[in-house]
C-alpha positions as CSV (number, residue, x, y, z in Angstrom):
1,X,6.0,-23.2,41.6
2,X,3.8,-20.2,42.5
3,X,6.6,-17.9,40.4
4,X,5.7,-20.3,37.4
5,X,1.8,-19.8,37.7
6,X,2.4,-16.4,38.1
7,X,3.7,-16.0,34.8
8,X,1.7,-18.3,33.0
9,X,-1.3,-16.5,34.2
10,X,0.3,-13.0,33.0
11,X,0.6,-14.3,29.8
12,X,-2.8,-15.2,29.3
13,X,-3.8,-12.1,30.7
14,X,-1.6,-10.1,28.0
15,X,-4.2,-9.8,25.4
16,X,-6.9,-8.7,27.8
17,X,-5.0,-6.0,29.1
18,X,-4.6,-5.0,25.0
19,X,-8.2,-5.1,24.3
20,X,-8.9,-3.5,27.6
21,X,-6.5,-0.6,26.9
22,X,-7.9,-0.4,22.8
23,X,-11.6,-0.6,24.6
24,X,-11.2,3.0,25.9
25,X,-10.5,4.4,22.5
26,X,-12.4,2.3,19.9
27,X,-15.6,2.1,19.5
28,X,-18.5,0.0,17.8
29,X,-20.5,2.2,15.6
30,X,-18.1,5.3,16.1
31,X,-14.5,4.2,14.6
32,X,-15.5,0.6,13.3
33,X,-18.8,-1.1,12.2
34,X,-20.1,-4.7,13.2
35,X,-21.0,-7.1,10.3
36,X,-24.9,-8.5,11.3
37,X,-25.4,-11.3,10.4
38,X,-21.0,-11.7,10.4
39,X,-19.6,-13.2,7.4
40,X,-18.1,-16.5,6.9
41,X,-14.4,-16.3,7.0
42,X,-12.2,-19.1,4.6
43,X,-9.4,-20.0,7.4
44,X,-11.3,-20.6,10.6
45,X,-8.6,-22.0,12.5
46,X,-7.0,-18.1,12.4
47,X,-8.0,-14.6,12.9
48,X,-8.6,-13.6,9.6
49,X,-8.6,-10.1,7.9
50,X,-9.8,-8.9,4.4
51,X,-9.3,-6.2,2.3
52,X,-11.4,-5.0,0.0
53,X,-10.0,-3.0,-2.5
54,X,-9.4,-1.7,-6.1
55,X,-6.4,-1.5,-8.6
56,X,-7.9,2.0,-9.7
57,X,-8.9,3.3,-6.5
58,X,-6.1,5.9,-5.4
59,X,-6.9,5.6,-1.9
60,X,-6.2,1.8,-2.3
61,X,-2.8,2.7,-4.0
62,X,-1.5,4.6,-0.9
63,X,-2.9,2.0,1.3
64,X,-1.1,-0.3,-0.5
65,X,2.4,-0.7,1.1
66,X,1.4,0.6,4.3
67,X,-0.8,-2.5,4.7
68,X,1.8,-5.0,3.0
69,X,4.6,-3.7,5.9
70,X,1.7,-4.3,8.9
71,X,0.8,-7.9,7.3
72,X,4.8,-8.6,7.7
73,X,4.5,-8.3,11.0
74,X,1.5,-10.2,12.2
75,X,1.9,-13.5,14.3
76,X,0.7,-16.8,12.5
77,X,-2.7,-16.8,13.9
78,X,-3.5,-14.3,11.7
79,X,-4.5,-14.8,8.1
80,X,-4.9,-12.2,5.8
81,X,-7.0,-12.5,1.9
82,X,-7.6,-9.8,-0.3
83,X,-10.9,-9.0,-1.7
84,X,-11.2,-6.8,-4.9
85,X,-14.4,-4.9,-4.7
86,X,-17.0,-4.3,-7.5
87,X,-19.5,-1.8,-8.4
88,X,-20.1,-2.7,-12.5
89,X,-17.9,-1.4,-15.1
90,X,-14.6,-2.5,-15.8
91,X,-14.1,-3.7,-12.6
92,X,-15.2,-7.3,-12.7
93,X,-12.3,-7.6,-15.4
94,X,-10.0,-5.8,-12.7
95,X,-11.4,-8.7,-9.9
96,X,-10.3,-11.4,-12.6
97,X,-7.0,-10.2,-12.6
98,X,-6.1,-10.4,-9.4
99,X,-7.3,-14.2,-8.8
100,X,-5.6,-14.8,-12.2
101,X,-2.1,-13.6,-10.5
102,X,-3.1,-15.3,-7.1
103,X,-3.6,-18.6,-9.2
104,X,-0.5,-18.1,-11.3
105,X,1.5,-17.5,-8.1
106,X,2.7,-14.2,-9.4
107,X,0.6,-11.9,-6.8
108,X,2.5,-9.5,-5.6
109,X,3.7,-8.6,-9.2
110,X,1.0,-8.4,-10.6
111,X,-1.1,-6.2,-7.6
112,X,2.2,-3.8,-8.2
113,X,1.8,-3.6,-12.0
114,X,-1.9,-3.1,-12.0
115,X,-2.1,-0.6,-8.9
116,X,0.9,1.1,-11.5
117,X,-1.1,0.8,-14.7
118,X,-4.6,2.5,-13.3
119,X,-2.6,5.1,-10.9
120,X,0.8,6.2,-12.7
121,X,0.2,5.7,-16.1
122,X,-3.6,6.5,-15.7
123,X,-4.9,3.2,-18.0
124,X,-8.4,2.6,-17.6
125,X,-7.5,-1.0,-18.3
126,X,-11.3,-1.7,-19.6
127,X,-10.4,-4.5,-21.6
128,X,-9.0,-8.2,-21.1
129,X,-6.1,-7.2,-24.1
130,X,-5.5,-4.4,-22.0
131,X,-5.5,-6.6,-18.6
132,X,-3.7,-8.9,-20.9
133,X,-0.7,-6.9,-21.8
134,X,0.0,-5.8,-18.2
135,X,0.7,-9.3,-17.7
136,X,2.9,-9.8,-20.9
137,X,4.9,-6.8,-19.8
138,X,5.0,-8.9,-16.5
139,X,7.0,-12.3,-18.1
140,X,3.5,-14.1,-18.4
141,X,2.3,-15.6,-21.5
142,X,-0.9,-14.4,-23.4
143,X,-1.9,-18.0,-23.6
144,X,-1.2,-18.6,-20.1
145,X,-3.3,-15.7,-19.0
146,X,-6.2,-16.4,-21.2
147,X,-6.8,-19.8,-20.1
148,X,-6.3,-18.8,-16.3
149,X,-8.2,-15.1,-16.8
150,X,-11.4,-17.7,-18.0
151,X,-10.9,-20.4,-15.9
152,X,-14.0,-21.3,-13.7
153,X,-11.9,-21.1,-10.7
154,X,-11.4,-17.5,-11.1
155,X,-15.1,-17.0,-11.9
156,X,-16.1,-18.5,-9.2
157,X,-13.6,-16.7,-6.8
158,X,-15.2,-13.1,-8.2
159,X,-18.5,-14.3,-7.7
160,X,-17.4,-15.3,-3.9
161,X,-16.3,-11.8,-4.0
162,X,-18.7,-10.2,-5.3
163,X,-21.2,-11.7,-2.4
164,X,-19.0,-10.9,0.5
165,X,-18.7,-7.3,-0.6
166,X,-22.3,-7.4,-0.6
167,X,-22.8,-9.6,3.1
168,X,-20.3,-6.7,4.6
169,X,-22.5,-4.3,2.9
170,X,-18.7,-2.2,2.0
171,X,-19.6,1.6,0.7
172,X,-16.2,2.5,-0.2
173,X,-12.4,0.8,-0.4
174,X,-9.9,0.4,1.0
175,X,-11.8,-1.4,3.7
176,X,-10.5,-4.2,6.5
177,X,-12.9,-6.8,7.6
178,X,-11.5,-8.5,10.7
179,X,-12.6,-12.1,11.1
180,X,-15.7,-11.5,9.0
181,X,-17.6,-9.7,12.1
182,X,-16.2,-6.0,12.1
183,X,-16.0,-3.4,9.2
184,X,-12.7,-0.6,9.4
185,X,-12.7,1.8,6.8
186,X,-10.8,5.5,6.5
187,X,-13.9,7.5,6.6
188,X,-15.0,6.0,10.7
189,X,-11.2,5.5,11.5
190,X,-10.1,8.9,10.5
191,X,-7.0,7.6,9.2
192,X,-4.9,5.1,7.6
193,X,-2.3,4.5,11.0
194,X,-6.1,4.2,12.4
195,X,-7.0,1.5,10.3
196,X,-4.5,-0.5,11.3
197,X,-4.3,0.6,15.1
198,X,-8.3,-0.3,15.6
199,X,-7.3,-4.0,13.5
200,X,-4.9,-4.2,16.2
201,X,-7.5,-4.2,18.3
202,X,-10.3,-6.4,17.0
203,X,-7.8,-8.9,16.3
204,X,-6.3,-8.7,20.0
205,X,-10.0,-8.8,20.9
206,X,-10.6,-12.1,18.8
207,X,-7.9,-13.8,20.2
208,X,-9.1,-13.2,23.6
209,X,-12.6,-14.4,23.2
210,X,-10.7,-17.3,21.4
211,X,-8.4,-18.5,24.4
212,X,-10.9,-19.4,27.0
213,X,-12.8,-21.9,24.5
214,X,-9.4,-23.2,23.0
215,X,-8.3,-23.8,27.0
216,X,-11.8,-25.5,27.0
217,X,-11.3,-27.7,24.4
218,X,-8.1,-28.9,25.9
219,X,-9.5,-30.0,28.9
């Protein structure tokens, strides 16, 4: 019996010992920033992490599949949403067009065919026809597009966008919010592997502070 609550309190311990490790090496204000007053996050029951991002941002484009192979690999508690950033221009039609492919259920094509368009074959993409015909080379119908590119669901998710990129005050992209309280972004973290390492480590931090009131609760 004592073996058993031995290792049952070892495995609660595990993600203390992680943030306790990670606590030497990151932080607050030197490799990450925290979000005052934090953001609201759209899955609460998980740890959730953002990206904010651009389809003609280069940085963004060598992020890109670096990110995609760390999100494989998260456990379920953690949800992860992108968030296309916007700074006037052409880039509000860019937002549209990736909640038009998240709504279609064609995401990841489409993220690959405009990250392609703005940063191999240098488009500008400053027009919905020219948004328009990434997705027609894509399988999807104009008319399809058109009604789902001006749908009010898509309006509204850019204007939801639009205001968180403004509550996490973000100077710059690619950029990881981590459960809408902390702020990770190339410049602090020094790196890309960085990035992700310090996520890592607010996220193992979240899930700490998270066990004790989930034990709690139980009770």
């Amino acid at each position: 019996m004592l073996k058993r609550t031995l290792w049952a309190l070892s495995l609660c311990l595990l993600p203390l010992f992680a943030v306790a490790e990670g606590a030497a090496e990151w932080k607050a204000g030197e490799h990450y920033d925290v979000i005052t007053p934090a953001e609201r996050t759209t899955n609460t029951s998980k740890i959730e992490v953002a990206e904010f991002f651009w389809y003609g941002c280069g940085h963004c484009f060598k992020f890109e599949p670096v990110l995609r192979a760390w999100i494989k690999q998260q456990p379920e508690d953690v949800y992860f949403r992108g968030i296309p950033a916007m700074w006037g221009g052409p880039m509000e039609l860019h937002a549209k067009a990736y909640y038009t492919g998240l709504a279609l259920g064609e995401s990841e094509k489409i993220n690959d065919a405009m990250f392609n368009a703005m940063n191999i074959d240098r488009k500008p993409l400053k027009s919905e026809a020219e948004v328009a015909q990434v997705f027609a080379q894509q399988g999807i119908e104009e008319d399809k597009f058109v009604q789902m590119f001006n749908s009010f669901g898509v309006d509204s998710q850019v204007r939801q966008a639009s205001a968180a990129a403004r509550g996490a005050k973000i100077t710059g992209t690619p950029a990881m919010m981590i459960n809408g309280k902390y702020m990770i972004s190339p410049r602090k973290a020094g790196s890309y592997e960085n990035m992700l390492k310090i996520a890592d480590f607010l996220i193992a931090q979240e899930r700490g502070a998270a066990a004790p009131a989930a034990e709690q609760a139980s009770l």
